[in-house]
Structures are given as structure tokens and as C-alpha cells.
C-alpha positions as YAML, in Angstrom:
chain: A
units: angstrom
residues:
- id: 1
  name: UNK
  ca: [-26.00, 14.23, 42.03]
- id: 2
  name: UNK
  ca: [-25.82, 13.30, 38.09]
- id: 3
  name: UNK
  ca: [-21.76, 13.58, 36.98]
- id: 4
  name: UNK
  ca: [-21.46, 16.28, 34.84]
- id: 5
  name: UNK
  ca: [-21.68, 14.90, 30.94]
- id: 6
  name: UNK
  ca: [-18.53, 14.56, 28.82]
- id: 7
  name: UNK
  ca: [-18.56, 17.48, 26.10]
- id: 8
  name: UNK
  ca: [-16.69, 15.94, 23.54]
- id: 9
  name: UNK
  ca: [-18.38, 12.13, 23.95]
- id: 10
  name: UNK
  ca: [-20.10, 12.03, 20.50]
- id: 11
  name: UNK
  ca: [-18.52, 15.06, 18.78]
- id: 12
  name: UNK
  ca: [-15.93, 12.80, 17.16]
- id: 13
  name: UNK
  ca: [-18.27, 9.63, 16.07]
- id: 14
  name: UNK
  ca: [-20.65, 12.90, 14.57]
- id: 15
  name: UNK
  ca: [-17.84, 14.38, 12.47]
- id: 16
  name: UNK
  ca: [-16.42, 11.42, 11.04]
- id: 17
  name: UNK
  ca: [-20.41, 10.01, 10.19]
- id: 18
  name: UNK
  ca: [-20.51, 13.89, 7.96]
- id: 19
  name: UNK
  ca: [-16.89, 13.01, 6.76]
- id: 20
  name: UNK
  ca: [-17.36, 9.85, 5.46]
- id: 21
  name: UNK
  ca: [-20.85, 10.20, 4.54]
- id: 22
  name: UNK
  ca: [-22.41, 7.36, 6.59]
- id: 23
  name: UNK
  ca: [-22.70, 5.78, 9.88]
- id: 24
  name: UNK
  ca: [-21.25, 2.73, 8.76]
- id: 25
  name: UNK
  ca: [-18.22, 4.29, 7.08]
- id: 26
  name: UNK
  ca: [-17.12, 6.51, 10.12]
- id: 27
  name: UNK
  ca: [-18.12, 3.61, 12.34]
- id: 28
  name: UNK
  ca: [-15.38, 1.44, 10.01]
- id: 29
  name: UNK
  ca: [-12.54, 4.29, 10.45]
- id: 30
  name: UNK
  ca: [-13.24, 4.87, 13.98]
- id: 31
  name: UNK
  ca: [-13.09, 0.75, 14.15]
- id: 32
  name: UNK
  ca: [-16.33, 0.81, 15.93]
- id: 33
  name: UNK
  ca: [-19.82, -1.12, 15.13]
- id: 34
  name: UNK
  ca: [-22.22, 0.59, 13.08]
- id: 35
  name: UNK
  ca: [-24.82, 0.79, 16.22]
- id: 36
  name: UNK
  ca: [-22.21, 2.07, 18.68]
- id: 37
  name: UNK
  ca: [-21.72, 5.05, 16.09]
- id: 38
  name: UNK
  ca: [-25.68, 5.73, 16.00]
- id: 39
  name: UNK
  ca: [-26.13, 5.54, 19.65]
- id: 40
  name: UNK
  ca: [-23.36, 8.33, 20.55]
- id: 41
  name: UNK
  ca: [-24.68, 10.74, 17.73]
- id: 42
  name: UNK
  ca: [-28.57, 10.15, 19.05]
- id: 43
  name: UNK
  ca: [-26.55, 11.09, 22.75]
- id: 44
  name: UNK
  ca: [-25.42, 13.80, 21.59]
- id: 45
  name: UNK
  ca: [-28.43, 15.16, 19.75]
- id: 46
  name: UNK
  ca: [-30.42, 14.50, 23.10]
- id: 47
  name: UNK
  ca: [-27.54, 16.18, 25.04]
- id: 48
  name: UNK
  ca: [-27.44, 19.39, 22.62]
- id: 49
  name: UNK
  ca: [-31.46, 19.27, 22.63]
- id: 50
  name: UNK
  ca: [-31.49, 19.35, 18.60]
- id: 51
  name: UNK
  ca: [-31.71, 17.11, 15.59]
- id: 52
  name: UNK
  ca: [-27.98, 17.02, 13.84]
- id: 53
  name: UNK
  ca: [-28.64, 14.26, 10.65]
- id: 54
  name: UNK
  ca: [-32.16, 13.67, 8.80]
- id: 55
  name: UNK
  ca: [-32.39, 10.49, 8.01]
- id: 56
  name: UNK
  ca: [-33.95, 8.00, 6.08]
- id: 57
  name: UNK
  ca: [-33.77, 4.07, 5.01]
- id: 58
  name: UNK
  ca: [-31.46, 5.54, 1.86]
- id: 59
  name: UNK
  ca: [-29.59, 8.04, 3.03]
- id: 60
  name: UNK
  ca: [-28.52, 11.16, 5.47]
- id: 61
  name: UNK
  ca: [-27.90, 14.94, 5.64]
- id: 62
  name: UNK
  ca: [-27.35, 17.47, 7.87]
- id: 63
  name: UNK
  ca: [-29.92, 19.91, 9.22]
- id: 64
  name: UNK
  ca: [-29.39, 23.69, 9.51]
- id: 65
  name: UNK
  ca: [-28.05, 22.94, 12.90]
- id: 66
  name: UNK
  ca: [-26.20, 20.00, 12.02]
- id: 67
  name: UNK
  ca: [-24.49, 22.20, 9.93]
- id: 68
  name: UNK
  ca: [-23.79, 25.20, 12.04]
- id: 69
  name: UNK
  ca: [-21.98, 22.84, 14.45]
- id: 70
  name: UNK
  ca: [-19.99, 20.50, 11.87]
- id: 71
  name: UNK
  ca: [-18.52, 23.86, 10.97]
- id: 72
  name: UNK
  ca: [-17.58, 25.05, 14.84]
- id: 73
  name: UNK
  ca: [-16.36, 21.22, 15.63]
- id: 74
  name: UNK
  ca: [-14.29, 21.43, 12.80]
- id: 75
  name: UNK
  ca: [-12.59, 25.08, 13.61]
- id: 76
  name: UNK
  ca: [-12.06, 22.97, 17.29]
- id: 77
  name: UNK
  ca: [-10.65, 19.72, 15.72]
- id: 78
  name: UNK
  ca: [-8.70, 21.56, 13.74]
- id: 79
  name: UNK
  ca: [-7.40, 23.89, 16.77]
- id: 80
  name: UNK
  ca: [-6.79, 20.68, 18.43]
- id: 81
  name: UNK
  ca: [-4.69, 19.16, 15.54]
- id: 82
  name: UNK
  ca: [-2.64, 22.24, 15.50]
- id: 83
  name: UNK
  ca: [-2.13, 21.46, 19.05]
- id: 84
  name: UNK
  ca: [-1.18, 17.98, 18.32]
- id: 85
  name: UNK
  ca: [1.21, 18.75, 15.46]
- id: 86
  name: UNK
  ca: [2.83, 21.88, 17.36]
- id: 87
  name: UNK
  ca: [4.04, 19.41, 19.56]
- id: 88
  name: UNK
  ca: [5.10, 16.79, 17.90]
- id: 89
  name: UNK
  ca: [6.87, 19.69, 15.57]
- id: 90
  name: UNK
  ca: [8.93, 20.38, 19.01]
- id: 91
  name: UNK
  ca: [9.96, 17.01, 19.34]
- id: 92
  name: UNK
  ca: [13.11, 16.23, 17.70]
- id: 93
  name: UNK
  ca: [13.52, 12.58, 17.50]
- id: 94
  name: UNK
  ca: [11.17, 10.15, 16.08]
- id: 95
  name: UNK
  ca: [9.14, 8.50, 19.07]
- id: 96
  name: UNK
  ca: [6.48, 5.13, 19.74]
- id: 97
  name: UNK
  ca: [5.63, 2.53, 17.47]
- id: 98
  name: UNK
  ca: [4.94, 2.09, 13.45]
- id: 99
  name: UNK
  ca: [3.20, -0.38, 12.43]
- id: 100
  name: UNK
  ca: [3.31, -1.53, 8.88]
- id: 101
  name: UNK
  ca: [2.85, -4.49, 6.30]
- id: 102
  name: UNK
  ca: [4.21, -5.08, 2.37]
- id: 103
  name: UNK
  ca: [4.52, -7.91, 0.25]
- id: 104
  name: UNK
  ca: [6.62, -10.83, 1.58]
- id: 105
  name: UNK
  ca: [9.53, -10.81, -0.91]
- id: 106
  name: UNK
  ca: [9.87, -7.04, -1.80]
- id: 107
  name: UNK
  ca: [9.63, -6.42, 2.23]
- id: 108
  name: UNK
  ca: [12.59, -9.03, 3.12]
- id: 109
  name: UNK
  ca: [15.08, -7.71, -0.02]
- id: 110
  name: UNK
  ca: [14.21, -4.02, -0.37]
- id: 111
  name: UNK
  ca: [12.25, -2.58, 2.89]
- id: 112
  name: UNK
  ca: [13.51, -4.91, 5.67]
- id: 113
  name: UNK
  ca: [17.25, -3.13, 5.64]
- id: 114
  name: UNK
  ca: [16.18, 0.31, 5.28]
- id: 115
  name: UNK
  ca: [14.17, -0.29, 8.16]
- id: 116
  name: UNK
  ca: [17.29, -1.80, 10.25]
- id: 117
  name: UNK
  ca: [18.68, 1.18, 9.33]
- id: 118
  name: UNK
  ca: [16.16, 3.19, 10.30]
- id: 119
  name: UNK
  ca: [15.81, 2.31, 13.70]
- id: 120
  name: UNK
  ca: [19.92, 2.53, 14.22]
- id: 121
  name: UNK
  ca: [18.74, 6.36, 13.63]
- id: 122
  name: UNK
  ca: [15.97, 6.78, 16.29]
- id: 123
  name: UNK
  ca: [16.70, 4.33, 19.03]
- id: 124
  name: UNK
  ca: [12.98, 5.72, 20.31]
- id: 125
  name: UNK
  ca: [11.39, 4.28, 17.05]
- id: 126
  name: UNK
  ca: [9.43, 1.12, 16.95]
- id: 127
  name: UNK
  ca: [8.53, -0.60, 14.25]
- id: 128
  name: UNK
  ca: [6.32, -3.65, 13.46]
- id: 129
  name: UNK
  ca: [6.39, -5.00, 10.19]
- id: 130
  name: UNK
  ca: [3.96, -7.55, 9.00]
- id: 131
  name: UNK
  ca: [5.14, -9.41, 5.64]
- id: 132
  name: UNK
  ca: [2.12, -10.59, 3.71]
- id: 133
  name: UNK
  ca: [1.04, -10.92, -0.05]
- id: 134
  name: UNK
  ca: [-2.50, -10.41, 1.13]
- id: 135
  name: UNK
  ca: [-4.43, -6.91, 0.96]
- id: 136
  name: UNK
  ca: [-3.99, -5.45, 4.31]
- id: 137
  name: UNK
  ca: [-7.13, -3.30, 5.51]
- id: 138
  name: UNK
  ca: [-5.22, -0.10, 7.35]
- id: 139
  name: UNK
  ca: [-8.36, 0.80, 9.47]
- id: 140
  name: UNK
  ca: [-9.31, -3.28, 10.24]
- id: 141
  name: UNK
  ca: [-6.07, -4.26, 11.01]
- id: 142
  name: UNK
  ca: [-4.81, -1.10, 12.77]
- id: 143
  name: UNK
  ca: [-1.72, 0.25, 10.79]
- id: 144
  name: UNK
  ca: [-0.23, 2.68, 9.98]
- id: 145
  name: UNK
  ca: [1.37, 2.38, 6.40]
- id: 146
  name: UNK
  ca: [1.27, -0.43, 3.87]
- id: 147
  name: UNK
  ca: [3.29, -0.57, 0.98]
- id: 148
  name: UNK
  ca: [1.11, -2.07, -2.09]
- id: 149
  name: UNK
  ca: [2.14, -3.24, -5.63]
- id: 150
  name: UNK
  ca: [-0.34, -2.89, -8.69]
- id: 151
  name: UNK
  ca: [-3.50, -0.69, -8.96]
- id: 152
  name: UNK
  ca: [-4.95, 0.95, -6.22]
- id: 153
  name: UNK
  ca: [-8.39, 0.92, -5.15]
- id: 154
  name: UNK
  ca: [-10.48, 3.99, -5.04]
- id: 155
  name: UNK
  ca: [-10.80, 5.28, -1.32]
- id: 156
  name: UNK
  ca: [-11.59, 8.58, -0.04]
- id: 157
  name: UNK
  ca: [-10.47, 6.93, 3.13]
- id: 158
  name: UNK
  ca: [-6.66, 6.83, 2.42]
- id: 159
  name: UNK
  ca: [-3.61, 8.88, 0.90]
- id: 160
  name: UNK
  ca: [-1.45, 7.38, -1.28]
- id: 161
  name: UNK
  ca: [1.74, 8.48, -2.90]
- id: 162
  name: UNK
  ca: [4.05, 7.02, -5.32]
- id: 163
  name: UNK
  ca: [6.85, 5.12, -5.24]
- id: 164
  name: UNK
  ca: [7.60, 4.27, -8.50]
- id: 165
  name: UNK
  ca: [7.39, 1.25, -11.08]
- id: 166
  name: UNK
  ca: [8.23, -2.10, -10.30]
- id: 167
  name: UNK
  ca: [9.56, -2.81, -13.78]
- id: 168
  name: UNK
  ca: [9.79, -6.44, -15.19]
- id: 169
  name: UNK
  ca: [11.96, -8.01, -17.26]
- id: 170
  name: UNK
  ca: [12.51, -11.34, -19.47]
- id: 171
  name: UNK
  ca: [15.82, -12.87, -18.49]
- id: 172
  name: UNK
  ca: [17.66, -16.43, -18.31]
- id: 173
  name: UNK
  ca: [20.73, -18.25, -17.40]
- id: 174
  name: UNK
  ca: [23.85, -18.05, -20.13]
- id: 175
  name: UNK
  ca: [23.60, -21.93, -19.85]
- id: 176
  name: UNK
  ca: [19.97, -22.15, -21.15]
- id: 177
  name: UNK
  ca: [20.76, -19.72, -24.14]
- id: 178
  name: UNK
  ca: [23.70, -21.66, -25.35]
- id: 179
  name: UNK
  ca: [21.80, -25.06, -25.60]
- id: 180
  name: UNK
  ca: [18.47, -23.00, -26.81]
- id: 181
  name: UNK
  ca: [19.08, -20.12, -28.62]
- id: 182
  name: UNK
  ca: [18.21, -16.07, -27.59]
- id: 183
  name: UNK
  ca: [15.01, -15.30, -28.64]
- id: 184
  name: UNK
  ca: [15.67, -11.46, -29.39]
- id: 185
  name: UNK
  ca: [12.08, -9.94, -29.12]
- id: 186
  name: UNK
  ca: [8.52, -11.08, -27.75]
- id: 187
  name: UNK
  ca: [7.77, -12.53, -30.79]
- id: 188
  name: UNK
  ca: [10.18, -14.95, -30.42]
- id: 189
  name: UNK
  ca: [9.59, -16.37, -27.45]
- id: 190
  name: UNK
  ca: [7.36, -18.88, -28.95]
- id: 191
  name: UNK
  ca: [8.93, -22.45, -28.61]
- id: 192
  name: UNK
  ca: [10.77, -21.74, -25.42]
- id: 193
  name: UNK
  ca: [10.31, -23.05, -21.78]
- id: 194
  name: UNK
  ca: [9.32, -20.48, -19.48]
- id: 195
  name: UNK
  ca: [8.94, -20.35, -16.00]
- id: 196
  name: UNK
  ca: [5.92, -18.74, -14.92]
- id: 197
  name: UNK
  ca: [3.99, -17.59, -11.86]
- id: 198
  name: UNK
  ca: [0.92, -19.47, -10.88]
- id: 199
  name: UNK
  ca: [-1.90, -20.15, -7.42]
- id: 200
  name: UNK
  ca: [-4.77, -22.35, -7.45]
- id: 201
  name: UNK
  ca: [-4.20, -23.86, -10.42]
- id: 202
  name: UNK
  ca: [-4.49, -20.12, -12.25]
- id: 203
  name: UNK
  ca: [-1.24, -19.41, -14.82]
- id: 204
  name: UNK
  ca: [-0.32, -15.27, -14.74]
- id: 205
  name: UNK
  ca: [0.41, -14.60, -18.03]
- id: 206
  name: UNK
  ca: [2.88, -12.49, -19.08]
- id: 207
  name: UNK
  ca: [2.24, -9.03, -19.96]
- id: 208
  name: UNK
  ca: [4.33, -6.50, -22.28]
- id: 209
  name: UNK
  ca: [3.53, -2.88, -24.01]
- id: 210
  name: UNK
  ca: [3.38, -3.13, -27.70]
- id: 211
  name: UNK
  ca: [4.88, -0.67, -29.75]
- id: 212
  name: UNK
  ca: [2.08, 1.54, -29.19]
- id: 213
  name: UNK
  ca: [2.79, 1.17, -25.28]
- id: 214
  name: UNK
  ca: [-0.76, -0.65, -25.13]
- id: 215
  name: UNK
  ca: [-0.58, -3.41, -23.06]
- id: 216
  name: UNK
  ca: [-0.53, -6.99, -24.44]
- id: 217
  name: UNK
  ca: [-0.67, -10.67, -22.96]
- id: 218
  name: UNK
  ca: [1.64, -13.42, -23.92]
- id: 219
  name: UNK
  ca: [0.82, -17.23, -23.57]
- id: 220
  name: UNK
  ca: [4.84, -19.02, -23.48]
- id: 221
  name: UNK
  ca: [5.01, -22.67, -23.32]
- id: 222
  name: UNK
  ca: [6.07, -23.72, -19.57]
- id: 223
  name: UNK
  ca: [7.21, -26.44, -17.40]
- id: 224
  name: UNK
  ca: [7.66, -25.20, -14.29]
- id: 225
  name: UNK
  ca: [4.89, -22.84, -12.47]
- id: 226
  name: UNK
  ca: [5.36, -21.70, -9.15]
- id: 227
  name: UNK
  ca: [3.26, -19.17, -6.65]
- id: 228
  name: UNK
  ca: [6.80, -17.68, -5.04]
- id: 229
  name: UNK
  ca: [9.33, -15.35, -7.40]
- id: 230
  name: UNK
  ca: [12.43, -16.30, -5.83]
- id: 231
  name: UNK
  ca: [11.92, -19.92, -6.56]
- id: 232
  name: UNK
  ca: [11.35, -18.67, -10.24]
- id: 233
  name: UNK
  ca: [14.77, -16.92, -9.87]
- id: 234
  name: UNK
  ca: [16.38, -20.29, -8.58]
- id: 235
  name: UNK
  ca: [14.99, -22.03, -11.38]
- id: 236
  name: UNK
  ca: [16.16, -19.26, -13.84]
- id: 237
  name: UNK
  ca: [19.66, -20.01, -12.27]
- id: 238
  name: UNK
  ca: [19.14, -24.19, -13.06]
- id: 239
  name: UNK
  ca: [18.98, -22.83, -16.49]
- id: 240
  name: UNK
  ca: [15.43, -24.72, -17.06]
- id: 241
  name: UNK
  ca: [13.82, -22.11, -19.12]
- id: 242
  name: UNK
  ca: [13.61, -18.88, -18.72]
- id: 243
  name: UNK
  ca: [11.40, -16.71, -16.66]
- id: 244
  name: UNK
  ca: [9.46, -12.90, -16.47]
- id: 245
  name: UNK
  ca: [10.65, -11.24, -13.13]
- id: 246
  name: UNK
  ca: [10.72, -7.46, -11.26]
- id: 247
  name: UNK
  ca: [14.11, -6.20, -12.06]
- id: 248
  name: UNK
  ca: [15.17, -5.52, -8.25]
- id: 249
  name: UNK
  ca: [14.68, -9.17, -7.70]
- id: 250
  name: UNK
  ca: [17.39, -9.95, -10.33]
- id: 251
  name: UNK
  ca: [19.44, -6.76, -10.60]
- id: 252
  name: UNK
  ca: [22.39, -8.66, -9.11]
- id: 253
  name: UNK
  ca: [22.01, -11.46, -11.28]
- id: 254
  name: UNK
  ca: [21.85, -9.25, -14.48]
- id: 255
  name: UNK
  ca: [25.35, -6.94, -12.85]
- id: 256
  name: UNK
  ca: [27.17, -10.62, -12.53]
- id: 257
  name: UNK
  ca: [25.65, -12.32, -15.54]
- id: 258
  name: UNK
  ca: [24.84, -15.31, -14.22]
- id: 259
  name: UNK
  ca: [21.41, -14.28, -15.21]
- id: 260
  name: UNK
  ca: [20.78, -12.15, -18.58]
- id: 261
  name: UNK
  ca: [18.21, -9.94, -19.88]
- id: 262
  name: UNK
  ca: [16.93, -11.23, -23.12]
- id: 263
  name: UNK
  ca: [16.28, -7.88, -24.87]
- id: 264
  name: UNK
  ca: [15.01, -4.14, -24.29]
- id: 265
  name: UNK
  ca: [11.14, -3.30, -24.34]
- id: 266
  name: UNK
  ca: [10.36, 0.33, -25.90]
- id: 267
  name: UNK
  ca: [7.69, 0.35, -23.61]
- id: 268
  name: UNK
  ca: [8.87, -1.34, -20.19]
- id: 269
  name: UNK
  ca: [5.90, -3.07, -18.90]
- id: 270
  name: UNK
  ca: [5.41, -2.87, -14.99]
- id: 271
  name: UNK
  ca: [3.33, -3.07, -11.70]
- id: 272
  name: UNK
  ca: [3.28, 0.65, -9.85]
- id: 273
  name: UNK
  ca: [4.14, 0.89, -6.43]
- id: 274
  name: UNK
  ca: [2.51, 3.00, -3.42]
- id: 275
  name: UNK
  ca: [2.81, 3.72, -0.13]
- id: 276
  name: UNK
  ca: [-0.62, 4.20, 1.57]
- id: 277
  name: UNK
  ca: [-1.75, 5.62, 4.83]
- id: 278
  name: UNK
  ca: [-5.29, 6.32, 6.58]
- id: 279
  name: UNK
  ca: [-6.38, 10.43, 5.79]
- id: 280
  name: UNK
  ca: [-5.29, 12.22, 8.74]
- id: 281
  name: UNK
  ca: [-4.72, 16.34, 9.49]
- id: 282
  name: UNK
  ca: [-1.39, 15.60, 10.00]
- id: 283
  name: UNK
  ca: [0.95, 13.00, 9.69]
- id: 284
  name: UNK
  ca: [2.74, 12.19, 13.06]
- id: 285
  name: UNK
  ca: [6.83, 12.82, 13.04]
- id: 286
  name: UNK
  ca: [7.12, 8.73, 13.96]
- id: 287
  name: UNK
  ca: [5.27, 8.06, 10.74]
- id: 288
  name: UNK
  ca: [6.71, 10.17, 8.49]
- id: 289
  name: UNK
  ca: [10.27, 9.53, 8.60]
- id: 290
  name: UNK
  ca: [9.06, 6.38, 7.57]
- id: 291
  name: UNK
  ca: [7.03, 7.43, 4.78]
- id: 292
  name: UNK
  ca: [10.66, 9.80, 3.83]
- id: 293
  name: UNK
  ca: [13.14, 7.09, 4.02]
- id: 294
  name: UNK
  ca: [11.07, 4.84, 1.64]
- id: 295
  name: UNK
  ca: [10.30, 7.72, -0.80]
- id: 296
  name: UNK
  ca: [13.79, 8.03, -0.92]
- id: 297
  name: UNK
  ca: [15.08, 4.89, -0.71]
- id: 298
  name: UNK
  ca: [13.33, 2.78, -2.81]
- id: 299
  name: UNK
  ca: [12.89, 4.46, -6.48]
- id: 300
  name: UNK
  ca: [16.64, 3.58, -6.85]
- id: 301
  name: UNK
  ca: [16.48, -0.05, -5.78]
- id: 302
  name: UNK
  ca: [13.21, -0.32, -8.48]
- id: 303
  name: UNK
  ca: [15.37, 1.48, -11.00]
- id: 304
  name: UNK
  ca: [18.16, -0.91, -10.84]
...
């Protein structure tokens, strides 16, 4: 006797491949291989006794029938998600495991604590945090939520929402402007020592709004590169030049003064921050009190 045939085996590889538009897309956001994605669908067509997809070496589309039941699965996925949120709706406390990744130094100062914090909230929250100045794939590397500094890329794969700016100032050490003089605007900051950022032998340079809030690049003189910003800060504290940094790194400084900001940009120059999850029907209560806490959290630590 033949076991009766799963009804949903193949439904879910078929309506992310008309989602996404390809096999090998859904295949990547179902973190499957492009064959294993084909050979459910083709399953499925032989189970159903119809053709779902024409296809050819260029591209794809839906028959008539492929079409009529994309529509029905999605009225059932979508029951199902209504299901799936109902529930988690019910459930009052935060529950299972988060897993997310941000840049190394932002994550330690800023995130790292509101996540300690966090989790003295929901003692049935669990969080893994990866640190890492490296682009983190969501799907590839199986998280949840990164937190990502600068432009995004285009992905009809992901949402993203906004933090806020990461805004960057030009600062130095009392000591180094008594021996060398304030420069008082961009344009003087020829003929000073600057500490810059630098990796594989490659100099950032540093980057300002002009007065028509057009963004600019400025080559300074420098003695001291280095591929880590809190070194810069250290060296900023030597008094050895001064140095371009993200104002939450070197809010405290500026409050005590043993770092000071050199002057005011009309235009403040900085790198956007997002927070950025795979697109999903609905976003589970575990994930977004995450997502809540560092919407709320973290615009006023950028703003410092």
C-alpha cells in the first residue's frame, strides 16, 4: 500500500519560486539548492496532474492553472499566518531565540546594553548576537535582524526601517589645539595632522556637505591611519592630530572636554543607519520587541 502523499510538500518551494520570481531566488530564501527547489515543484505538478510554470532557458511564468492555485495557496498561507500570529498575539511574554549581527564597535557601546537590558525583561528571550564589520547575508547565515550602517542595497527580499543618522564630527584633544592652533572651518584644515581611517593600504577620506548640502571629499595631511575607530579616539586623546569620528563614539569626550569639536557643519555629514529583517507576513512577538527597543533606543544615543 503506497503512503498517502503529503499535501503541502511542494506548495511552499512553488509560492516562494512565483514570489521571488525564480527558482534560484526562492531556493536562496528557503536556504535550499536551486535543484531541490525544481524537483518539489515538478512533484507537485505530477501530483496535481497539471503544468504550474512555463518555462524557458530565460525565464518563467505561470500558466492559467498556475495561477488559479498561487491565488488559493495564498488565501491558505495567509489563513495559516493568521493562525500563526493569533497565537503568538495570545502570548504575553517574548519567547525562543533572536539571532542578530551589527558592526563590532557600535554593537559593544550602543546595542550590547540595551540588549542586557532586554533580556532582564523577558527571562524567556534568547538572544545571539554576532559582532562583525562584514555584510551579514540574513537568509545565508540564518538571522533574524542585522543592524547596518551606510547605504542599503536594493532587495525585494528584506524590510528595512530607519534608525537614524550616524552623524560625524571633526574633533581633537585641548592639548593638540594649544600647540597647533583651531582650524575653525573645513577649509582650514589644511596643514594639520589628522588621524584617519584606513584597510589594505586604502585611506577613507573624509567627507563633508558643502554649503549647498552636496557632498564633498577632503584629502588632510596624516600620520597615523588605522582600520579600528576607537584606536582613532585613543589617538585623538594622545593629542597627535586630530581625527573625523561618529559622534556617539565621542559624545562623552565632547560632555567632559577632554576631546573638542572643532566647529559646526550647516550640513552635518553622516552614514544612515537601518535595521533590516527577511520579508515575512508577520513579524514574530520575540523579534519585534527587539526591532522596538532599538527603534527606540538608539536615535537618542546617535543624536548625542
Amino acid at each position: 500500500m503506497n503512503p498517502k502523499p503529503d499535501r503541502l510538500s511542494g506548495i511552499e518551494d512553488f509560492v516562494a519560486a512565483v514570489d521571488a520570481g525564480s527558482f534560484a531566488l526562492a531556493a536562496r530564501r528557503r536556504q535550499l539548492t536551486r535543484s531541490a527547489v525544481a524537483k518539489s515543484i515538478a512533484r507537485l505538478e505530477a501530483r496535481l496532474g497539471v503544468r504550474l510554470f512555463l518555462r524557458t532557458t530565460r525565464s518563467q511564468s505561470l500558466t492559467e492553472d498556475g495561477q488559479a492555485y498561487y491565488e488559493r495557496c495564498q488565501r491558505v498561507f495567509a489563513e495559516l499566518d493568521a493562525a500563526d500570529a493569533s497565537m503568538d498575539a495570545a502570548r504575553q511574554t517574548p519567547a525562543g531565540r533572536v539571532r542578530l549581527s551589527m558592526p563590532v564597535l557600535f554593537g559593544r557601546m550602543c546595542v550590547g546594553p540595551l540588549l542586557l537590558e532586554l533580556a532582564r525583561l523577558h527571562p524567556q528571550l534568547a538572544l545571539e548576537a554576532s559582532f562583525s564589520d562584514r555584510y551579514s547575508d540574513l537568509v545565508d547565515e540564518g538571522l533574524d535582524l542585522v543592524l547596518r550602517s551606510g547605504p542599503l542595497r536594493d532587495s525585494a527580499t528584506h524590510v528595512a526601517r530607519r534608525v537614524g543618522m550616524q552623524r560625524m564630527v571633526v574633533c581633537a584633544a585641548p592639548a593638540y589645539l594649544a600647540e597647533q592652533g583651531w582650524p575653525r572651518s573645513v577649509d582650514e584644515l589644511a596643514g594639520h595632522q589628522a588621524i584617519v581611517y584606513g584597510r589594505g593600504g586604502r585611506v577613507k577620506p573624509w567627507e563633508f556637505n558643502d554649503t549647498r548640502g552636496q557632498r564633498v571629499e577632503v584629502a588632510v595631511g596624516s600620520r597615523f591611519c588605522f582600520d579600528d575607530l576607537q584606536m582613532m579616539a585613543s589617538a585623538a586623546h594622545a593629542g597627535v592630530g586630530l581625527t573625523r569620528l561618529p559622534v556617539w563614539l565621542v559624545a562623552d569626550a565632547l560632555r567632559e572636554g577632554t576631546l573638542v569639536q572643532l566647529f559646526d557643519e550647516p550640513f552635518p555629514f553622516g552614514y544612515e543607519l537601518h535595521v533590516v529583517w527577511p520579508h515575512t507576513r508577520y513579524l514574530p512577538l520575540k523579534t519585534r520587541v527587539v526591532v522596538d527597543l532599538l527603534l527606540e533606543k538608539l536615535p537618542p544615543l546617535l543624536a548625542a
